[in-house]
Backbone bond lengths (Angstrom), bond angles and torsions (degrees), N, CA, C in turn:
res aa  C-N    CA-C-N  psi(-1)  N-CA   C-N-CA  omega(-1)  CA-C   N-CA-C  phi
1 X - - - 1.457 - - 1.518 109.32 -
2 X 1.379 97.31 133.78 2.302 101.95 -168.12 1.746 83.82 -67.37
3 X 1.351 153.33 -42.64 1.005 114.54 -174.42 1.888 139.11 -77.04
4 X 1.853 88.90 -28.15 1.833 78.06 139.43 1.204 142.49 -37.97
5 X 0.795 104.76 -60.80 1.508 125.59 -179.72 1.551 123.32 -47.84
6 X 1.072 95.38 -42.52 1.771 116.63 171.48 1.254 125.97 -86.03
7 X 1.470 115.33 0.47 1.061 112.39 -164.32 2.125 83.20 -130.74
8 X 0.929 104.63 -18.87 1.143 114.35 155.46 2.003 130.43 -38.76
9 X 1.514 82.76 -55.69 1.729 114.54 -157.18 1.499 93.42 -108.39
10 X 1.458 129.14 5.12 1.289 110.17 172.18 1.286 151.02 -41.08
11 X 1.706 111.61 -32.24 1.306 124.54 154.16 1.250 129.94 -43.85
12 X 1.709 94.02 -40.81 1.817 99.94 -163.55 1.634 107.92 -85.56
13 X 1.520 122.94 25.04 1.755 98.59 173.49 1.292 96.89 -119.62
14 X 1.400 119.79 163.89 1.461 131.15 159.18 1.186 101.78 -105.76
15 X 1.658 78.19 154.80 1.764 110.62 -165.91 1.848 105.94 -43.25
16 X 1.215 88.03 154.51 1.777 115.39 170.32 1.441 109.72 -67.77
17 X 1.409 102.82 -54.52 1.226 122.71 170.24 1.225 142.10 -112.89
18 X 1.005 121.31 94.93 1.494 109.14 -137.34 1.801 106.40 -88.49
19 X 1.065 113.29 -14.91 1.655 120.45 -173.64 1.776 98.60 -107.03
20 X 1.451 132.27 23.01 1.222 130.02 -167.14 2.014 87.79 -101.11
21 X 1.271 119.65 137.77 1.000 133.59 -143.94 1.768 104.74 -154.38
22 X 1.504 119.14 116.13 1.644 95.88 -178.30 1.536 126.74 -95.62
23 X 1.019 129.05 -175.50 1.496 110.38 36.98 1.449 106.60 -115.39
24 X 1.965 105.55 142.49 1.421 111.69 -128.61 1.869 73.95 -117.69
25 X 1.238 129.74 126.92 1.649 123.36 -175.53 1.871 105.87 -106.91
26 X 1.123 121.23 149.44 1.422 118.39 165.11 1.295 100.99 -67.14
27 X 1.663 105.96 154.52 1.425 121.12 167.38 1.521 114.14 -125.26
28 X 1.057 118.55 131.38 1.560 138.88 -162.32 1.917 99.80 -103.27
29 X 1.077 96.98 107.20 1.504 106.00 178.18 1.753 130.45 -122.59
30 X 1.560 106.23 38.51 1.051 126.69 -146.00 1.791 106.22 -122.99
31 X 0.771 129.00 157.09 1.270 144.05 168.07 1.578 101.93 -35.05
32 X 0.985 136.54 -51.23 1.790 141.19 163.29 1.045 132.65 -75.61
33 X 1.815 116.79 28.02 1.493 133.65 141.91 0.703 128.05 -106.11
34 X 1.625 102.89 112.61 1.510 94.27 -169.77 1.445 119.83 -92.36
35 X 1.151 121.41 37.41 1.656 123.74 152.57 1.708 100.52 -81.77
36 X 1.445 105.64 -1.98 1.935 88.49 -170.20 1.832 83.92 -118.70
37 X 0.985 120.55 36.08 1.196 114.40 -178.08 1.498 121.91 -62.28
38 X 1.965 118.91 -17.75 1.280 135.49 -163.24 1.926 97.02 -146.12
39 X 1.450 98.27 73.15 1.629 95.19 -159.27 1.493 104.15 -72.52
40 X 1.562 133.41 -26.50 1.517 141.30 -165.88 1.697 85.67 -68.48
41 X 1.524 140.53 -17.33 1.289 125.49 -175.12 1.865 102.55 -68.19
42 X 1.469 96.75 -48.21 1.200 95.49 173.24 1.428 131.18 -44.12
43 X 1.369 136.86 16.16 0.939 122.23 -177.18 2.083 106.75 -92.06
44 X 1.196 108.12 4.15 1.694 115.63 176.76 1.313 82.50 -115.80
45 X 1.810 88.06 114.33 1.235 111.43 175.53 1.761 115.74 -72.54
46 X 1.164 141.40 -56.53 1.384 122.53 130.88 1.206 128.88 26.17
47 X 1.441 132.67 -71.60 1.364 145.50 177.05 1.465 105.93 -70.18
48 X 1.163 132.12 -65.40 1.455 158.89 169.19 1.652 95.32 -32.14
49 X 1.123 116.08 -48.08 1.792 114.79 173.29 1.136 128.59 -79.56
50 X 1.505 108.24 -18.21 1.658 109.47 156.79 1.222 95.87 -93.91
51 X 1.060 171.57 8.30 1.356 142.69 158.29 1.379 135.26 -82.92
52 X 1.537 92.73 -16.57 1.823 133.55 163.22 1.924 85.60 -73.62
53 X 1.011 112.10 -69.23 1.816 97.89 -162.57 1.448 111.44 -73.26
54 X 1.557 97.97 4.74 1.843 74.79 175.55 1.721 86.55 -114.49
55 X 0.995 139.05 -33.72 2.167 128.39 166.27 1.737 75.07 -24.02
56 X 1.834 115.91 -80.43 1.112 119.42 -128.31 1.881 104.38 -48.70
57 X 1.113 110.30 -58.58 1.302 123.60 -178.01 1.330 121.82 -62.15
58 X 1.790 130.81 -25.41 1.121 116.17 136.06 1.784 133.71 -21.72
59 X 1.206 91.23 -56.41 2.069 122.31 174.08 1.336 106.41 -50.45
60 X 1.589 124.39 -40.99 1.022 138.71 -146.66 1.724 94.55 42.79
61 X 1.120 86.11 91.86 2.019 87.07 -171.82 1.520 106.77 -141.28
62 X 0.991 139.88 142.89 1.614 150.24 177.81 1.432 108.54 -79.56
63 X 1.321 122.29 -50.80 1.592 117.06 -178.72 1.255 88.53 -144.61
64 X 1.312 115.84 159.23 1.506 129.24 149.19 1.745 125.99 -111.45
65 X 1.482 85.81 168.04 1.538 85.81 179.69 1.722 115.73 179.46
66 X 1.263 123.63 170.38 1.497 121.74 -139.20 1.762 105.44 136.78
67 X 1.424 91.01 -173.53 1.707 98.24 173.24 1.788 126.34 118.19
68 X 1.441 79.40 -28.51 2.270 100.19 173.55 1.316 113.74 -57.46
69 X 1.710 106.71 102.98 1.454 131.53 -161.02 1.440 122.93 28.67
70 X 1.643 123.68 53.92 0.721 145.46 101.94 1.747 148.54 1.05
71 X 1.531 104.31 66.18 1.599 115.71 -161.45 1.421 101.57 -70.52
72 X 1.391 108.06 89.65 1.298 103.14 -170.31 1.827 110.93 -117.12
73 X 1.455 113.64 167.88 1.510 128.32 -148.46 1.629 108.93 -97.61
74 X 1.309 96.31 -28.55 1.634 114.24 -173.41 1.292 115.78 -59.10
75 X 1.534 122.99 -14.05 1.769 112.18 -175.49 1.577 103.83 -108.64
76 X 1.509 112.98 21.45 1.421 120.22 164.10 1.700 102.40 -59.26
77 X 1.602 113.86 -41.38 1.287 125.19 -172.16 1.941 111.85 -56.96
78 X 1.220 94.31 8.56 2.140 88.10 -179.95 1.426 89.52 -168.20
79 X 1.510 106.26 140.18 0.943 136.17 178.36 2.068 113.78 -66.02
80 X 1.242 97.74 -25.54 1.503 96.44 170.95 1.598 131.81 -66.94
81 X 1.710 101.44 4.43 1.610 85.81 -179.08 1.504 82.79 -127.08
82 X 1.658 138.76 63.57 1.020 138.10 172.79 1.556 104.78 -128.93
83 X 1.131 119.60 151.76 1.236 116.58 169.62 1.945 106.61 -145.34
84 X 1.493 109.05 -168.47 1.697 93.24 176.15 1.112 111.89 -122.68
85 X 1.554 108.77 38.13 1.574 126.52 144.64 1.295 134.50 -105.28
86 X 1.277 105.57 -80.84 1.753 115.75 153.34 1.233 130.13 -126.01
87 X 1.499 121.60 111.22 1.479 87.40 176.90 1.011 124.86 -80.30
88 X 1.780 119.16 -176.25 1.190 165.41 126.61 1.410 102.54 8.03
89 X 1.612 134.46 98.10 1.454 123.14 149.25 1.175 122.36 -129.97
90 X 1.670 114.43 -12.32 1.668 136.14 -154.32 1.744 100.83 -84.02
91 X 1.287 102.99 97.73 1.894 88.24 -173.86 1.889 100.22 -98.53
92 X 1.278 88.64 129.29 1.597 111.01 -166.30 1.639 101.60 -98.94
93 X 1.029 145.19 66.16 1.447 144.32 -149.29 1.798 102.05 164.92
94 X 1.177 104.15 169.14 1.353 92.10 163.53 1.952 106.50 -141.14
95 X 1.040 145.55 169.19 1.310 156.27 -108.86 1.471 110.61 -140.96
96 X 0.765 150.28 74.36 1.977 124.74 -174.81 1.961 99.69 -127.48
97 X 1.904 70.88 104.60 2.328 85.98 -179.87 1.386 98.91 -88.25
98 X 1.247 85.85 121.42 1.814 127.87 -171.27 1.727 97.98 -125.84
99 X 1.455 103.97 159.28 0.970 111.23 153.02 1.382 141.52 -79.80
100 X 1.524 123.95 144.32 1.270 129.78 169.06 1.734 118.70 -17.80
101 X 1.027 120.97 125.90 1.737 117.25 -159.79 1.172 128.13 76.93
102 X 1.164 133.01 -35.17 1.803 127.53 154.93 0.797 110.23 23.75
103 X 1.194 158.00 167.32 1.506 161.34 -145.54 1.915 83.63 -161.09
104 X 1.315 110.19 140.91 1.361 126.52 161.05 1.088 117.93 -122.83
105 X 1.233 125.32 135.09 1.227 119.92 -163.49 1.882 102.27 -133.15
106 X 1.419 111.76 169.92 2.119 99.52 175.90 1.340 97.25 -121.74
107 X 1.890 104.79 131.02 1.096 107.68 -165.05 2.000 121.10 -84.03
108 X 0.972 108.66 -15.81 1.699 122.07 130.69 1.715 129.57 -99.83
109 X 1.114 83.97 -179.65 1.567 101.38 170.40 1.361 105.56 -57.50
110 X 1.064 136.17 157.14 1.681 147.97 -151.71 1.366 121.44 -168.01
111 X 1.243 122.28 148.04 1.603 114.59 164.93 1.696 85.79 -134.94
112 X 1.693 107.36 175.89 1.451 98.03 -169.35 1.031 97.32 -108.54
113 X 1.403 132.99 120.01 1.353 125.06 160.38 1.612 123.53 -57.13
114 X 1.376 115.72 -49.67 1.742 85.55 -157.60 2.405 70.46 -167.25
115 X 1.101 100.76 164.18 1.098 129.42 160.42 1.500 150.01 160.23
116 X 1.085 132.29 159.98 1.541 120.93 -138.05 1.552 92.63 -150.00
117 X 1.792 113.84 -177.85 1.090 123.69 165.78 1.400 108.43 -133.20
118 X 1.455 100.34 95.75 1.667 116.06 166.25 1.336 126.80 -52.02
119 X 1.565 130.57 47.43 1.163 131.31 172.72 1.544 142.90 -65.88
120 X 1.203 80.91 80.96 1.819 106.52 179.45 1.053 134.35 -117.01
121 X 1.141 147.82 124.70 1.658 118.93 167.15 1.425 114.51 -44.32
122 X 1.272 99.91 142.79 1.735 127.19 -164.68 0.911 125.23 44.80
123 X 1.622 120.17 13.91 1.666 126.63 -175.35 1.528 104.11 -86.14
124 X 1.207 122.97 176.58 1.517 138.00 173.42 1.515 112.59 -51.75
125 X 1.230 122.14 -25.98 1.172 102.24 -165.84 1.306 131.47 89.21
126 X 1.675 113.82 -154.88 1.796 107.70 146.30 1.052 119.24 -68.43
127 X 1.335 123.77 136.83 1.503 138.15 -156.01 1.594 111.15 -133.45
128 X 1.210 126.24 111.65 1.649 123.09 175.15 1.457 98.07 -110.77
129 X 1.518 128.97 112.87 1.474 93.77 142.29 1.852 103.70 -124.21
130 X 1.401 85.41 -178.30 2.146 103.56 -154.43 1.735 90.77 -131.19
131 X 1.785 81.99 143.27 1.823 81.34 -179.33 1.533 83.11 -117.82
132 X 1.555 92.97 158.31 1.477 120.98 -157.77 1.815 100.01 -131.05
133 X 1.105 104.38 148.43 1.553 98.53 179.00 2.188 93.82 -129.16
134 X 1.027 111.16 148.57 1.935 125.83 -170.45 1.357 107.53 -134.51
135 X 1.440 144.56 94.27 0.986 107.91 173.16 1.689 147.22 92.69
136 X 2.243 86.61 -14.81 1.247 77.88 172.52 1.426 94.32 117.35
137 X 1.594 125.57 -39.52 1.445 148.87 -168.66 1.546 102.29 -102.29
138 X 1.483 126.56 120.27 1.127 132.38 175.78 1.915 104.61 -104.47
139 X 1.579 99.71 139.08 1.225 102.91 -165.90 1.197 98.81 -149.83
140 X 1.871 118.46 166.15 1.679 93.43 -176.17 2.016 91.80 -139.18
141 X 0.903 94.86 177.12 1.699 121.21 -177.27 1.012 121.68 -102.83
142 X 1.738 134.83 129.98 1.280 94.83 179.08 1.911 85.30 -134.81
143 X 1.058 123.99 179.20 1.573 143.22 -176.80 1.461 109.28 -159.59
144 X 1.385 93.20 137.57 1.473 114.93 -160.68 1.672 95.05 -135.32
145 X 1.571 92.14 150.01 1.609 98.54 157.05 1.956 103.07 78.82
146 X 0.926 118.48 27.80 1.243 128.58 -170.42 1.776 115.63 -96.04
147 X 1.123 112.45 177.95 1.634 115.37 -167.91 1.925 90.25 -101.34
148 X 1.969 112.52 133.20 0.932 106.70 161.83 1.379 122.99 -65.07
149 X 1.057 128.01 4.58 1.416 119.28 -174.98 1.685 108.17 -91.42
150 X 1.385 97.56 -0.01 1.762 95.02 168.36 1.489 115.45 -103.13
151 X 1.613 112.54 -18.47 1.641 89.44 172.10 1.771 129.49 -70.63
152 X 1.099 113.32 -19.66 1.564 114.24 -176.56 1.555 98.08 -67.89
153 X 0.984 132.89 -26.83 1.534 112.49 -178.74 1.726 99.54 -96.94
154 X 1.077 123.59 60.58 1.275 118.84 174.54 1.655 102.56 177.53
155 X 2.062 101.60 127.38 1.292 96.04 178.96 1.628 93.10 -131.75
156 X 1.245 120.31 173.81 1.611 122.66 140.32 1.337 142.90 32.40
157 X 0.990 166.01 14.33 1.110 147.52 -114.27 1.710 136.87 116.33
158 X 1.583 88.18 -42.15 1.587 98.10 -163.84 1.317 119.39 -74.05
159 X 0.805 178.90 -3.67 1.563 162.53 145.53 1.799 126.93 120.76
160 X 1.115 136.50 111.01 1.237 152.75 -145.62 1.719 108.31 -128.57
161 X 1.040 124.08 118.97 1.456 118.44 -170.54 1.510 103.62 -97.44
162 X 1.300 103.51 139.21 1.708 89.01 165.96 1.301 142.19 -66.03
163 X 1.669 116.14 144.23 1.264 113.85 -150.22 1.513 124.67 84.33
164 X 1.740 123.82 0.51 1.339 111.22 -166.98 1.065 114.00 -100.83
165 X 0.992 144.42 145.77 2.088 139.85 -163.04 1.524 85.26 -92.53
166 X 1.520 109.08 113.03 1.482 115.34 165.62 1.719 110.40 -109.62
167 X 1.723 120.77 -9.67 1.283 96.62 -178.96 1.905 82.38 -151.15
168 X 1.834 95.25 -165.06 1.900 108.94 175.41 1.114 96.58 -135.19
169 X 1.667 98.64 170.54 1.291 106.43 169.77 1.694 112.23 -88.20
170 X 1.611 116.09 137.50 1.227 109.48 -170.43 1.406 128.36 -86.39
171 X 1.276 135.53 -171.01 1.565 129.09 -168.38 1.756 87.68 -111.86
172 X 1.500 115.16 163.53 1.694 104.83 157.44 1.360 86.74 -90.26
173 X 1.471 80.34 -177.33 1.328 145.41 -16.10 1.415 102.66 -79.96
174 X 1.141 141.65 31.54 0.858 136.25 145.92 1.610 161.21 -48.66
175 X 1.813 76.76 -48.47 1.763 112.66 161.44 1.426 108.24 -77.19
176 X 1.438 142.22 -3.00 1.235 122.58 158.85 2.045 82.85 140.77
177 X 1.284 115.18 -4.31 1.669 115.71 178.67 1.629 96.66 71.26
178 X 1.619 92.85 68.15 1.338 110.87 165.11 1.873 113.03 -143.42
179 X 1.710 112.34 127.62 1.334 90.52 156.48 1.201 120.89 -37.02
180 X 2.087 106.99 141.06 1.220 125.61 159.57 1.848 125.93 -23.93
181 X 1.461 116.32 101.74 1.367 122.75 -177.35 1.390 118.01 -150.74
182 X 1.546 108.59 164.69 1.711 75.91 164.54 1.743 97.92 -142.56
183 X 1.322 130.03 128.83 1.135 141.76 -165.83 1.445 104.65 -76.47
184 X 1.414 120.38 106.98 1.725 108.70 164.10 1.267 102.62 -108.13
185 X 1.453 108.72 160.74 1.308 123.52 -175.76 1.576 121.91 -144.21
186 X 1.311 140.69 101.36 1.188 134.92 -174.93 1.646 113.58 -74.75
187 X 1.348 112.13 108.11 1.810 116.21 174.30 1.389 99.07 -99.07
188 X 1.587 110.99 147.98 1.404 139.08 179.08 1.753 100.11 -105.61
189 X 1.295 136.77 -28.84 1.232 127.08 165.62 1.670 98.47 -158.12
190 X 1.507 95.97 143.92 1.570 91.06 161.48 1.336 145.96 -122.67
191 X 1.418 82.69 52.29 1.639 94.27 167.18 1.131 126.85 62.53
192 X 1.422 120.13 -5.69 1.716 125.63 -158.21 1.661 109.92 73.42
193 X 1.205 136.17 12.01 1.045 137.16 158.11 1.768 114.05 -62.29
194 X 1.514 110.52 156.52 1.484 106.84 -163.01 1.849 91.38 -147.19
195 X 1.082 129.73 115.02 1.375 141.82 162.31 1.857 104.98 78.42
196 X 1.386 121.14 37.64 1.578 130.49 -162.00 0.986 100.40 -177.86
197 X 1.150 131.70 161.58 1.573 161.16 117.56 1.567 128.66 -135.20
198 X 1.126 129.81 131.94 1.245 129.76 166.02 1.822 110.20 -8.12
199 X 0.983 120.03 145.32 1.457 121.41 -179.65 1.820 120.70 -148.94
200 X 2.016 86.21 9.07 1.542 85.09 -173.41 1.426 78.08 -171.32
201 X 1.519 130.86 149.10 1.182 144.10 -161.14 1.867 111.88 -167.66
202 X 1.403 87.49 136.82 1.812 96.38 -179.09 1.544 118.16 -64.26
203 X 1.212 97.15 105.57 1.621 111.59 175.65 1.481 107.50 -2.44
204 X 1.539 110.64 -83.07 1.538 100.71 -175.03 1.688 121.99 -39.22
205 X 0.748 123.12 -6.73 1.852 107.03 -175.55 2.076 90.37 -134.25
206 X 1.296 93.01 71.74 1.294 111.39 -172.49 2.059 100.05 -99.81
207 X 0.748 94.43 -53.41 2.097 98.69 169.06 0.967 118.00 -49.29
208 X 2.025 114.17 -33.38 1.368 102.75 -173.95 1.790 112.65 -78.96
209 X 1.272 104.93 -27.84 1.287 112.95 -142.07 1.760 91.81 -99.36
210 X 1.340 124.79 -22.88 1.322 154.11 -177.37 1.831 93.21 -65.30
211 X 1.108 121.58 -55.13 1.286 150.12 -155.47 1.952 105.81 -71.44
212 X 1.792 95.19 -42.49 1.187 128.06 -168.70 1.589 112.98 -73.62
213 X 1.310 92.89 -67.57 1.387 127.85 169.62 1.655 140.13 -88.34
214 X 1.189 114.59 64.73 1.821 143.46 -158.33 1.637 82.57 -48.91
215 X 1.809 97.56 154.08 1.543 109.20 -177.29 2.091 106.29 -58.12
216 X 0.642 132.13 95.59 1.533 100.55 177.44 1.473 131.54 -69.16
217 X 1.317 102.87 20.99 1.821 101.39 173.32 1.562 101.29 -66.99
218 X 1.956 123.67 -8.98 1.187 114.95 -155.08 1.415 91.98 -68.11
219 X 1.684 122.78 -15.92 1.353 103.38 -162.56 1.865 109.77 -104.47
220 X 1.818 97.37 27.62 1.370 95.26 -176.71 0.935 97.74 -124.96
């Protein structure tokens, strides 16, 4: 199981972020904050970024972060995590609000698999993710919410050392018209998917996707 495994090798990755510095506070994005008490306001991203800096400063906190399956209220604000079954609330990734430019860094060795620019409201945005091999076990990375000015220097194939700052965190609306963040996500296979993956999933099929998608705080 990739989260054995990772939880195994914890010593051996460098930081995500390598200039992230605390004091770093959880953020509660759930139906029982009541700063999200009226979440459809959130859809002006503007507002939505002070409400992130005032959690944060409650904390007296520098960045936040959290989010690993996480039934959260906030993607009421876009029509992309709805469907006319269930939607979309289960965020399978985890969160760390940073500022605009962040340095990203891969916490192993890497090659790049595949990436795109998810331009949607509330979607990812620029999107890198990197497949990683542990052990024998190939697994991949993914980052969301990033500055387009990092995908043109990066295609396919090419190779990422660990520890090397390959992207930032982006500004909106750019990143998909989200406060400044940057979404990581640990995948166990990808499906044949190419510059995407699911990044938020309907509560009920929470085992499968749980199963799929390893906590990634392992790599914080």
């Amino acid at each position: 199981m990739l989260h054995s495994l990772l939880a195994r090798h914890r010593a051996a990755f460098a930081p995500v972020l390598p200039t992230l510095a605390g004091p770093v506070a959880p953020l509660d994005f759930t139906a029982n904050n009541p700063h999200l008490a009226h979440p459809e306001r959130l859809r002006d991203t503007a507002l939505f970024d002070q409400v992130v800096h005032q959690m944060l400063a409650e904390q007296h906190a520098a960045a936040g972060i959290g989010g690993y399956l996480e039934n959260r209220v906030i993607y009421r604000r876009s029509p992309h995590f709805g469907d006319t079954t269930e939607a979309r609330s289960l965020h399978l990734g985890v969160d760390v609000w940073v500022p605009v430019g962040t340095p990203v860094a891969a916490p192993l060795p890497a090659t790049v698999h595949s990436l795109a620019d998810n331009d949607h409201f509330g979607d990812y945005g620029p999107t890198i993710i990197l497949q990683h091999a542990l052990a024998g076990v190939t697994f991949y990375s993914l980052y969301g919410h990033l500055t387009r000015t990092d995908l043109p220097g990066w295609q396919p194939g090419q190779n990422i050392a660990q520890g090397q700052v390959f992207a930032h965190v982006g500004p909106y609306p750019e990143n998909g018209d989200w406060p400044p963040h940057l979404h990581f996500q640990l995948i166990a296979d990808m499906q044949g998917r190419w510059g995407d993956f699911p990044g938020v999933a309907p509560p009920s099929e929470r085992a499968y996707w749980a199963a799929l998608c390893p906590d990634a705080m392992l790599m914080f």
